[in-house]
C-alpha positions as CSV (number, residue, x, y, z in Angstrom):
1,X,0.0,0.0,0.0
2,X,2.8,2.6,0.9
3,X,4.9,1.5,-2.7
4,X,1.3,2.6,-4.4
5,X,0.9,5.7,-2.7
6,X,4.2,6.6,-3.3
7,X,4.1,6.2,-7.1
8,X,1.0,7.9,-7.1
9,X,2.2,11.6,-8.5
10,X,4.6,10.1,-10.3
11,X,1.6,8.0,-12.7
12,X,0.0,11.8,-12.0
13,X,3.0,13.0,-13.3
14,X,3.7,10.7,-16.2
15,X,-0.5,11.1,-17.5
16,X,0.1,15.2,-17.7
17,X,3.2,14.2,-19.6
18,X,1.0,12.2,-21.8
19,X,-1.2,14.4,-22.3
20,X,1.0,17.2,-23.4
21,X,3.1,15.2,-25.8
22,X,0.7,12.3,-26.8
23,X,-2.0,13.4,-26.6
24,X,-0.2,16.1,-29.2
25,X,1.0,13.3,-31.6
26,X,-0.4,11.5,-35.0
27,X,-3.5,9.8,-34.1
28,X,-4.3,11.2,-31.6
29,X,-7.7,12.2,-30.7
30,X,-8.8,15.6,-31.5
31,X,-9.5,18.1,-28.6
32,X,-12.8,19.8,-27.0
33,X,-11.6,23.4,-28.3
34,X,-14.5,25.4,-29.3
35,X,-12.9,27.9,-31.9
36,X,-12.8,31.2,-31.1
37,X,-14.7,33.8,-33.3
38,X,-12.5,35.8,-36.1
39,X,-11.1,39.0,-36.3
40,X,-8.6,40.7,-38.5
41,X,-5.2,41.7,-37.2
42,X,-6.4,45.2,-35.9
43,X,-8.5,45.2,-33.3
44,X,-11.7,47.7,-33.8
45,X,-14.4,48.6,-31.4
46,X,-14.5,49.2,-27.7
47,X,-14.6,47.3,-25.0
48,X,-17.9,46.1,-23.0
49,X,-18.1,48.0,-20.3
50,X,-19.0,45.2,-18.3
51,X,-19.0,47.2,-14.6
52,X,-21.8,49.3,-15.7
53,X,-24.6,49.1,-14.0
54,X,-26.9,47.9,-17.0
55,X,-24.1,44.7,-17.6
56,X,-25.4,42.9,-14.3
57,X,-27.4,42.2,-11.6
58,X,-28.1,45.8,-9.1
59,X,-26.4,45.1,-5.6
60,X,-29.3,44.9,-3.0
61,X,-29.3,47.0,0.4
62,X,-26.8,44.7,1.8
63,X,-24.5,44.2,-0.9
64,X,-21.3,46.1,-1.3
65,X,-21.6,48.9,-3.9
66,X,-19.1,48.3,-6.9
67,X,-17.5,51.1,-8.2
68,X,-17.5,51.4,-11.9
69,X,-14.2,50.7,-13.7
70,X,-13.4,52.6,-16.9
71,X,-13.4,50.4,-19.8
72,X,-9.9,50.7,-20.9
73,X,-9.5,51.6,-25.1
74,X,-9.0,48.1,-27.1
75,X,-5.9,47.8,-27.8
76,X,-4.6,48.0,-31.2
77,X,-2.5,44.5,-32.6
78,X,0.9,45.2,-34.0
79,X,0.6,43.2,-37.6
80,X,1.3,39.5,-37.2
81,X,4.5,37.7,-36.8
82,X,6.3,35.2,-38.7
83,X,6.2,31.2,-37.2
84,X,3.6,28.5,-37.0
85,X,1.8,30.7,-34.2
86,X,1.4,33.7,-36.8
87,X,-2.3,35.0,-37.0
88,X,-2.3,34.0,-33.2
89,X,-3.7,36.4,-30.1
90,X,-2.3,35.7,-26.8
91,X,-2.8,37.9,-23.4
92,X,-0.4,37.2,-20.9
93,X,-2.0,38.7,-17.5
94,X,0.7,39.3,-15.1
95,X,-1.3,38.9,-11.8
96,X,-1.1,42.0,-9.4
97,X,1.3,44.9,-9.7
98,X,3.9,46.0,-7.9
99,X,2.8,49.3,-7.1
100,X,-0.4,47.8,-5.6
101,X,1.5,48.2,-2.3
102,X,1.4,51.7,-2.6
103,X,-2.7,52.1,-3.6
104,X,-4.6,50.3,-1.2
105,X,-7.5,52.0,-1.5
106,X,-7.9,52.1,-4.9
107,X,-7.2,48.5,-5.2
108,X,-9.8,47.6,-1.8
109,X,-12.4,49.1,-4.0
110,X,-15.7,46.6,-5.1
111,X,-15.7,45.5,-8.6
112,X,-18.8,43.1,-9.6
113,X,-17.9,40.1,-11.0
114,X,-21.3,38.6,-12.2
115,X,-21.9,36.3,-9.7
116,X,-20.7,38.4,-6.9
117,X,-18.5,41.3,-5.6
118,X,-15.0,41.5,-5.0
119,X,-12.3,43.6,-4.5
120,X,-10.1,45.2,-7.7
121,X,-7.2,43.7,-6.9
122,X,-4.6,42.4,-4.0
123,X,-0.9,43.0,-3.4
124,X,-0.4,39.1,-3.9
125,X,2.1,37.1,-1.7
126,X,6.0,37.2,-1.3
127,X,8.7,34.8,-0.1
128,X,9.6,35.1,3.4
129,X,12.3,37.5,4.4
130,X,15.4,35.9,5.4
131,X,18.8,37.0,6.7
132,X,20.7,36.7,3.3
133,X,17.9,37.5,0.8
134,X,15.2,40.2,0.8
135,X,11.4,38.8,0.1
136,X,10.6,38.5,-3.4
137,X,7.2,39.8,-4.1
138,X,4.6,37.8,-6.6
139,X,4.5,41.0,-8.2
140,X,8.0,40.9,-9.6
141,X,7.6,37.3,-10.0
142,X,5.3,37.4,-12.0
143,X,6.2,40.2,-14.5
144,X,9.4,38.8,-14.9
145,X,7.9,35.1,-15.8
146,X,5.4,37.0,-18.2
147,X,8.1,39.1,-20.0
148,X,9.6,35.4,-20.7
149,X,6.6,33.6,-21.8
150,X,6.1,36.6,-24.5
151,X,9.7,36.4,-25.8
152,X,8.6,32.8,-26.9
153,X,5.4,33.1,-28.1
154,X,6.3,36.7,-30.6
155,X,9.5,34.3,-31.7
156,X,6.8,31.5,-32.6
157,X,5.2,34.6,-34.8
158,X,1.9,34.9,-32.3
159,X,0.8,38.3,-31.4
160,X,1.1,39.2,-27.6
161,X,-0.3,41.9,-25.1
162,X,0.0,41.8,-21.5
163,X,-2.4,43.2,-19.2
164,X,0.0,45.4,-17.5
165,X,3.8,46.1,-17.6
166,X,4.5,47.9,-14.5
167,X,3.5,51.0,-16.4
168,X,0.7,51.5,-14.7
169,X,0.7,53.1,-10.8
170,X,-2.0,50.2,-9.8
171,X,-3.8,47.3,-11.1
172,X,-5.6,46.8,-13.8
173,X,-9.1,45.6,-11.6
174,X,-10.1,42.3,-12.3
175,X,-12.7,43.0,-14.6
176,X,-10.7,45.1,-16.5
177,X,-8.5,42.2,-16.8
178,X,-10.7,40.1,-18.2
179,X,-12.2,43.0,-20.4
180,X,-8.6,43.0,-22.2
181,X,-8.6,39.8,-23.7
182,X,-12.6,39.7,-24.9
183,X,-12.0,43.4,-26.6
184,X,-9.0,41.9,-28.4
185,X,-10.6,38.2,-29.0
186,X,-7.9,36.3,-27.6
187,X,-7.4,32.4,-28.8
188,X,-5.8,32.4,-25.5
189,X,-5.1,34.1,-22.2
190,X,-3.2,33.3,-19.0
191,X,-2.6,34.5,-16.0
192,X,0.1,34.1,-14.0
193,X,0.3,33.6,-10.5
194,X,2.4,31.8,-7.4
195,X,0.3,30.4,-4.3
196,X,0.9,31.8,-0.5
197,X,-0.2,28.7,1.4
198,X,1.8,26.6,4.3
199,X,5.2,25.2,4.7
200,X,4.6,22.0,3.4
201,X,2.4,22.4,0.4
202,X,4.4,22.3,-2.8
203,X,4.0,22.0,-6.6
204,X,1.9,24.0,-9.1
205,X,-1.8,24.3,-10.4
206,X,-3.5,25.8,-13.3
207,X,-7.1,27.3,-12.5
208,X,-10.2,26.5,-14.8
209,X,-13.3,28.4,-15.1
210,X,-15.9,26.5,-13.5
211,X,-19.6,27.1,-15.6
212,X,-21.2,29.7,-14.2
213,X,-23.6,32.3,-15.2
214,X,-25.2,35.4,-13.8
215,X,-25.1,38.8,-14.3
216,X,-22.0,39.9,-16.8
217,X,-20.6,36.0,-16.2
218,X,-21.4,33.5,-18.6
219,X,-18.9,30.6,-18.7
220,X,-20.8,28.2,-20.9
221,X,-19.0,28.8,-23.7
222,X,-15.4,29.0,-22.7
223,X,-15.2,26.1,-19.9
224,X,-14.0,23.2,-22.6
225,X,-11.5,25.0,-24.7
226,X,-10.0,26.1,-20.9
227,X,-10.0,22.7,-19.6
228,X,-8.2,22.1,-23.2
229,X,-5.4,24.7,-22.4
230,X,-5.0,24.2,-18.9
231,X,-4.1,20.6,-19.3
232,X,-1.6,21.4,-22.0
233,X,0.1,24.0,-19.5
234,X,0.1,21.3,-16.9
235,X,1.5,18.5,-19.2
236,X,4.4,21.0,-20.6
237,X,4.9,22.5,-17.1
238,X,5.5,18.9,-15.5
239,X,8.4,18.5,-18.8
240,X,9.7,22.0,-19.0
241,X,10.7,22.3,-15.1
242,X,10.2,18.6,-13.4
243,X,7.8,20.2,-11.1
244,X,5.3,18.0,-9.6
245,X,1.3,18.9,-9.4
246,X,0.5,20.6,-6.5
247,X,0.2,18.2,-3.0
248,X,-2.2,20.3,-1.2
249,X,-4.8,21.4,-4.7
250,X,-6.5,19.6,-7.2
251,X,-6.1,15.9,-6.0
252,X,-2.4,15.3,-7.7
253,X,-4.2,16.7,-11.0
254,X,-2.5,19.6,-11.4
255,X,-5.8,21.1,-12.2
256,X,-8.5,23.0,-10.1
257,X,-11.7,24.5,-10.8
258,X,-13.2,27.2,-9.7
259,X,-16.1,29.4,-9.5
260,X,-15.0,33.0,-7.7
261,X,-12.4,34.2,-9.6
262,X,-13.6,37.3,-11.4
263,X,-10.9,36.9,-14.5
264,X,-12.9,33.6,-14.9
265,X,-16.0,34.4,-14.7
266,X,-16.0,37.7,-17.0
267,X,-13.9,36.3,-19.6
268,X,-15.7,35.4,-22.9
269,X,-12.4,33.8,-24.2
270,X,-10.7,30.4,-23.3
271,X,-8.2,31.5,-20.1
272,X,-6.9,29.7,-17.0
273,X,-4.8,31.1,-14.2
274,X,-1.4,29.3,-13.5
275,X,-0.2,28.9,-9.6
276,X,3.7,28.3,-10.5
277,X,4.3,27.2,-7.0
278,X,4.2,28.2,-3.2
279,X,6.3,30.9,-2.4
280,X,5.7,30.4,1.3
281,X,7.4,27.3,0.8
282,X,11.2,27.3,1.1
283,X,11.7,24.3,-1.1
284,X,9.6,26.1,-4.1
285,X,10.7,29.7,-2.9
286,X,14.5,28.6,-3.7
287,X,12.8,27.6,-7.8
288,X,10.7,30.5,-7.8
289,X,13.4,33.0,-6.9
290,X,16.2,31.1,-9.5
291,X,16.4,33.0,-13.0
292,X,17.1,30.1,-14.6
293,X,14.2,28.1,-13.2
294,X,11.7,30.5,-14.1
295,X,12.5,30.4,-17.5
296,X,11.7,26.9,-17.6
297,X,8.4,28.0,-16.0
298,X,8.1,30.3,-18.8
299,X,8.9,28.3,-21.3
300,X,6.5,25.3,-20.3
301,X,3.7,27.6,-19.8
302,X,4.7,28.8,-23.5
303,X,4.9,25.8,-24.8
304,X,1.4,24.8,-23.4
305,X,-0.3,28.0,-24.8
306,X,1.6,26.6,-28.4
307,X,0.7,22.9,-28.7
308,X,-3.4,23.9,-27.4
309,X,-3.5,26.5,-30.6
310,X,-1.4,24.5,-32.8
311,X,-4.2,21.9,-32.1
């Protein structure tokens, strides 16, 4: 009984590997991904302002009271690049910002998510402080994985915005978040993340809408092409860095699903978040603060997003 409980995330380990390079192989059988709708190379039109009042449900008496987020201007696509990914739309979402420390307020504000309220944003975690190294927040982590995963996808010949670049003094809001990738039509978007749990729990996770609906959240439509991409991240993830699933989320999976996450919930094009690891763990602290390890993050996450729209 121990022997099979010990060779359990390794068989985990070996399926995600399946899946990402098997399952990518002749024969195989085709995926679940629901196309996404054309557009030219230029993007035209606004974006929904989906925190309006008129784009959901009103907040009763008891209910926090959202403040309305400016619907950013779409952002206009460079023309595409050259490489099998050419034609391609990827956002990269950097999650949090490092001058979220500074604008707590702003980023404490209500934002409605469809289903609920939440608030804009969060300064994210950090490594713990210790006596030779400073604590390295999620923030920088997680623009400097970004700024990697776009270096391989423009050399592939896709076209890639992020969310934000640190040239921004705060945020974007959640909703605004998710805003960015349905004015643009992206065939993909991920966010990037690292966990803050206990000493203990190790390994990383990709997020998956769950199906929801209500208000300005409508999931139907984007749940399957997710799932798609989120187990191509995992599988290249588990080959790019040797990382195991997570031990404390998704049952060994490397996969969770959920239902509150307002980048979810609003989006109207296939995304997933990926949890890279736990940087209050010192085991995955040491991988997540290591250059060279995060560009193997990068480029598994990269090479997910690739094989999922290569089909």
């Amino acid at each position: 009984m121990v022997a099979v409980i010990a060779l359990a995330p390794l068989t985990m380990a070996g399926w995600l590997i399946w899946q990402a390079v098997g399952s990518a192989g002749p024969g195989a059988p085709p995926g679940s991904v629901v196309p996404p709708p054309s557009r030219s190379a230029t993007a035209t039109g606004s974006a929904p302002a989906t925190s309006s009042p008129a784009a959901g449900p009103k907040p009763s008496a008891s209910a926090p009271v959202s403040s309305p987020t400016p619907a950013p201007p779409t952002p206009t696509l460079p023309p595409p690049g050259k490489g099998p990914l050419s034609g391609k739309v990827v956002v990269i979402d950097p999650g949090h910002n490092p001058g979220n420390f500074d604008h707590s307020r702003e980023i404490n504000k209500s934002v409605n998510i469809g289903t609920n309220h939440k608030e804009c944003d969060t300064t994210g975690t950090s490594t713990n402080r210790t006596s030779t190294r400073p604590a390295y927040t999620e923030a920088e982590f997680t623009l400097d994985v970004s700024h990697r995963i776009v270096k391989v996808l423009r050399d592939q010949g896709a076209t890639v915005l992020l969310t934000q670049d640190n040239d921004r003094p705060w945020g974007p809001c959640i909703d605004e978040r998710a805003r960015i990738g349905n004015a643009v039509r992206a065939d993909a978007v991920v966010s990037v993340h690292a966990d803050g749990s206990g000493v203990g729990n190790r390994g990383f996770h990709v997020i998956l809408p769950a199906q929801v609906k209500g208000g300005a959240a409508d999931t139907a439509d984007i749940v399957g092409p997710s799932r798609e991409l989120g187990e191509r991240i995992a599988g290249r993830f588990v080959l790019a860095t040797g990382s195991r699933p997570s031990n404390y989320v998704g049952g060994g999976t490397g996969l969770d699903v959920r239902k509150d996450l307002g980048g979810l919930n609003l989006s109207k094009v296939p995304k997933v978040f990926v949890e890279c690891g736990n940087m209050r763990d010192p085991q995955d602290a040491a991988l997540l603060t290591n250059a060279a390890w995060r560009q193997k993050a990068a480029q598994g996450i990269a090479d997910g997003i690739s094989t999922y729209l290569l089909g």
